[in-house]
C-alpha positions as CSV (number, residue, x, y, z in Angstrom):
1,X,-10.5,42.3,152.3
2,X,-8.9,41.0,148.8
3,X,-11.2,38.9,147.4
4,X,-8.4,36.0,145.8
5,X,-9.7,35.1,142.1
6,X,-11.4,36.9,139.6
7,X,-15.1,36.5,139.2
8,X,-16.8,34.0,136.8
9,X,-19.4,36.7,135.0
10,X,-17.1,39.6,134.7
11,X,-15.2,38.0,131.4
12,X,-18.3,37.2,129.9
13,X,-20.4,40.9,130.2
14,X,-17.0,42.6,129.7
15,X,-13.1,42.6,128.6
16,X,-11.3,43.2,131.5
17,X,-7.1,44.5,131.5
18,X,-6.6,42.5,134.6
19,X,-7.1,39.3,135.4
20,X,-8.1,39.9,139.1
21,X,-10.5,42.1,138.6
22,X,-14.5,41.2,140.3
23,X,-17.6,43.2,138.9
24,X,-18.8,44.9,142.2
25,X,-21.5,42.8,143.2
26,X,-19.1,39.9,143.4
27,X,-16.9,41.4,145.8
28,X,-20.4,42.3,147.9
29,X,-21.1,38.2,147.7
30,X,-17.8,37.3,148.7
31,X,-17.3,40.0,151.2
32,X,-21.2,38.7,152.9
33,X,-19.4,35.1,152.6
34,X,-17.2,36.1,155.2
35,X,-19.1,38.1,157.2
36,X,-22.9,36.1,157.1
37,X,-21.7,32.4,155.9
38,X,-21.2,31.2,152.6
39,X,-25.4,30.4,151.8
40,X,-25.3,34.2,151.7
41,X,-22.7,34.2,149.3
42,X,-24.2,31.7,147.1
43,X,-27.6,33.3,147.4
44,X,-26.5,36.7,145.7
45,X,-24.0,34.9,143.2
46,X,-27.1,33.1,141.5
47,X,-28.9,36.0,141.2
48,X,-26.1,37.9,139.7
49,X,-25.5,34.8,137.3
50,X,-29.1,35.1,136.2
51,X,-28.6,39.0,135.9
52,X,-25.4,38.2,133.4
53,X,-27.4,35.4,131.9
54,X,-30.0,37.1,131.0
55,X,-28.5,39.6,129.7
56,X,-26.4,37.1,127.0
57,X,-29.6,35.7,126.1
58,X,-31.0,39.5,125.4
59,X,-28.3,40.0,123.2
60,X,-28.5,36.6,121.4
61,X,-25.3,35.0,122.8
62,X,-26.2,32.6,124.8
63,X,-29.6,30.1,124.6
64,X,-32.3,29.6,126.4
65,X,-31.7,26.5,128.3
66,X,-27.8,27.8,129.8
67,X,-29.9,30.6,131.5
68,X,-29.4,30.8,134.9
69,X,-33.5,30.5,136.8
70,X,-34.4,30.9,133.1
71,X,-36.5,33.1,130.6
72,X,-39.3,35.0,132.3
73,X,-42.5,34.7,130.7
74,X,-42.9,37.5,128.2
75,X,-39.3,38.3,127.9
76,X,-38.2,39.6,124.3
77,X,-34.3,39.2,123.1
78,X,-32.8,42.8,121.9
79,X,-32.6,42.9,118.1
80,X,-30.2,45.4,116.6
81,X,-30.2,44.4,113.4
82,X,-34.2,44.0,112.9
83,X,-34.7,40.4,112.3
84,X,-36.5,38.6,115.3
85,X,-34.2,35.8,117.1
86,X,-36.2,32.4,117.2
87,X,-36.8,31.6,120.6
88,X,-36.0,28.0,121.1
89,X,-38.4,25.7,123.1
């Protein structure tokens, strides 16, 4: 199986060379599309988007409210360069 466009999360964790390349869990989603129906698909697909989103917001790229299932309580942005991000509310 070829899955036929390249994932939406892989450009934004990584730089890929090519174009139609999918982070392994992607292929997995589409791959169970096929086989289990497309609820299966989506189903892994948001939990991957959260995954990628969350990790964004970790590294202060993205904010809170374009977090996929959003911030779990208690969750702490990494801060390389010692000052603490504001978490916005």
């Amino acid at each position: 199986m070829r899955a036929p466009s390249r994932g939406v999360a892989v450009d934004r964790l990584r730089a890929e060379s090519h174009g139609d390349r999918l982070s392994t869990i992607e292929a997995i989603a589409r791959a169970m599309g096929v086989l289990e129906g497309m609820h299966v698909r989506h189903a892994i697909e948001h939990v991957f988007r959260a995954m990628v989103d969350r990790t964004l917001w970790a590294k202060g790229d993205i904010d809170d409210d374009d977090v996929t299932g959003g911030i779990p309580p208690g969750a702490m942005r990494h801060d390389p360069t010692g000052v603490n991000f504001p978490r916005a509310r």
